[in-house]
C-alpha positions in Angstrom: 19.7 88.2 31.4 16.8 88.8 29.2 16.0 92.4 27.5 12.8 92.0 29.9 14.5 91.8 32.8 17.5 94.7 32.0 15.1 97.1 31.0 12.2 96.3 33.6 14.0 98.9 36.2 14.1 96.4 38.8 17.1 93.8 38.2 19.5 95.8 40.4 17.5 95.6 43.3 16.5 92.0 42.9 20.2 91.1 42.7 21.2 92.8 45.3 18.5 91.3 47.3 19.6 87.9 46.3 23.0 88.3 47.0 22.2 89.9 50.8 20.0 86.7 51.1 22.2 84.1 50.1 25.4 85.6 51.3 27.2 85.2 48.2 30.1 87.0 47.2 29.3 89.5 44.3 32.5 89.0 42.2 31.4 85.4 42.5 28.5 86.4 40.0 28.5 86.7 36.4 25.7 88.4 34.4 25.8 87.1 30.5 24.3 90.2 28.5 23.8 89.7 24.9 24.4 92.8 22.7 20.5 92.9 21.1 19.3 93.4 25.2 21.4 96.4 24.9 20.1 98.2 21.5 16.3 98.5 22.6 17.4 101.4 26.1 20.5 101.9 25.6 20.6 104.4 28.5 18.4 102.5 30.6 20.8 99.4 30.0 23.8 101.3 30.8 22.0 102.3 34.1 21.2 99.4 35.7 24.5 98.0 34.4 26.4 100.4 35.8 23.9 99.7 39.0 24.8 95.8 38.9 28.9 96.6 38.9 28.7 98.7 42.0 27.1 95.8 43.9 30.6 94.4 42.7 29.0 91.7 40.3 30.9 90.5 36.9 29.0 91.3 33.9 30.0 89.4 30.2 28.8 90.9 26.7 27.5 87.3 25.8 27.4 86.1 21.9 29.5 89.0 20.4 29.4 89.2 17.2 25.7 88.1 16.8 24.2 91.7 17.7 23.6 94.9 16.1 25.6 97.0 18.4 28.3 99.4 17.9 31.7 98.3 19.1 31.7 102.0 20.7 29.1 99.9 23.5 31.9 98.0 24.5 33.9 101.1 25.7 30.7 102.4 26.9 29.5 99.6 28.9 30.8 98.2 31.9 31.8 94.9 30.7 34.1 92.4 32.3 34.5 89.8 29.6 33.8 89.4 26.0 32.4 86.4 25.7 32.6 85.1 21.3 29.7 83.6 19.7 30.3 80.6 18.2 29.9 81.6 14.8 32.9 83.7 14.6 34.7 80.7 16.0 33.5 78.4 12.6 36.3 78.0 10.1 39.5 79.7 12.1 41.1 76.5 10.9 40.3 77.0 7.2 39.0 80.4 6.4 41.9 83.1 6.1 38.9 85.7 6.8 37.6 84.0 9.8 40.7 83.9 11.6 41.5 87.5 10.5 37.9 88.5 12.0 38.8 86.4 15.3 42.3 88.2 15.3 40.7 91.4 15.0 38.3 90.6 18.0 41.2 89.2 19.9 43.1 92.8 19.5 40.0 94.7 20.6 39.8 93.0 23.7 43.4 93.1 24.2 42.9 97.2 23.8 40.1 97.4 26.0 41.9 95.0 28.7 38.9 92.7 28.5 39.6 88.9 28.9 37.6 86.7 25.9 35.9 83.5 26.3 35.3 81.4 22.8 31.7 79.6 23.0 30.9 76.3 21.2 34.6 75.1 20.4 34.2 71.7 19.1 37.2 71.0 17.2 40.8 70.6 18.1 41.5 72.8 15.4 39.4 75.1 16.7 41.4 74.8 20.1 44.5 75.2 18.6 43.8 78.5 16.9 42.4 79.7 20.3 45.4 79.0 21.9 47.5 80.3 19.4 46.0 82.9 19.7 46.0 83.7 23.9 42.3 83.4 24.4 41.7 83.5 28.0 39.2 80.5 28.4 36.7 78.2 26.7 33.7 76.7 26.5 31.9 74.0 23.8 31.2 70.1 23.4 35.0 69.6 22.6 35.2 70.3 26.6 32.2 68.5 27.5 28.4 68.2 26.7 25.8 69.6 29.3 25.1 67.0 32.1 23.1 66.4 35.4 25.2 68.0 38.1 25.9 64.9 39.6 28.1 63.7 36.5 29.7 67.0 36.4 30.9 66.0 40.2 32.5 63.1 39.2 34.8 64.6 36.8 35.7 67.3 39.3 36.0 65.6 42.6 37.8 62.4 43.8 36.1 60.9 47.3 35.0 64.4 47.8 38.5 66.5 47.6 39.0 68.7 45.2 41.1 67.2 42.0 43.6 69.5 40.4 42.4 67.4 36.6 40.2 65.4 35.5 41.0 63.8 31.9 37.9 64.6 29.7 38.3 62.4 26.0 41.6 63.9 24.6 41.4 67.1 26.9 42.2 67.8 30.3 39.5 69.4 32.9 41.2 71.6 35.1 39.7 72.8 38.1 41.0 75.5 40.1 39.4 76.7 43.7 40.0 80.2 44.3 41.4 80.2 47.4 39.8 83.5 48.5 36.4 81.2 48.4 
């Protein structure tokens, strides 16, 4: 969600509009909200996000770490997921400092009760100081580049069921259907 867009007054009301139209469930939608959206209203943000989460959709502070926000915004706000920037995630395997700042970030969210998803993870160092470390979920090249949807099918489907893995290079691609779908 752009700043334009949370701070226009009307983004509540447009979801909710799509969701009634298309019939999907709300908890089945994530917002990504980037803390620099936040700093310029931070009332009106808080409004409409606050509007968006009683419509029952999932919103994620997006890029953490990048912004100039206060880390009182994540108590604040009604976040559901913190979701790492990719530059906090650079030299956990070889930087005492950087795995002490992931760490910290880790424990924050652990406070709050806030799952964390690391962005850009391209090394299996990288992967294996996640995991070390609990994080709840990934995302990055090591998993897989961007690709037409089509592609993306193949490694999730065998002669159209549903495939409980999909082997992705040296990783595993695990897809789970939520049985409430």
């Amino acid at each position: 969600v752009s700043a334009m867009q949370l701070h226009g007054g009307n983004l509540p009301e447009l979801v909710g509009a799509v969701l009634k139209e298309t019939g999907l469930d709300p908890f089945r939608l994530e917002l990504e909200i980037t803390e620099s959206c936040m700093i310029k209203d931070m009332g009106r943000a808080l409004t409409a996000l606050r509007q968006l989460k009683s419509l029952g959709v999932q919103i994620a502070m997006d890029d953490f770490g990048t912004g100039y926000s206060s880390l009182s915004n994540l108590r604040a706000f009604p976040f559901d997921k913190i979701k790492v920037d990719q530059s906090l995630i650079r030299a956990v395997d070889t930087s005492d400092e950087a795995a002490a700042v992931m760490r910290a970030v880790f424990g924050l969210a652990r406070g709050l009760k806030l799952p964390v998803l690391a962005e850009g993870v391209e090394t299996d160092a990288e992967l294996t100081f996640l995991r070390q470390e609990a994080c709840d979920a990934i995302q990055g090249y090591l998993l897989g580049r961007p690709c037409p949807i089509s592609d993306f099918a193949q490694h999730t489907s065998g002669n159209g069921r549903s495939a409980p893995s999909r082997r992705l290079g040296n990783h595993e691609l695990r897809v789970i259907k939520n049985s409430a779908a």
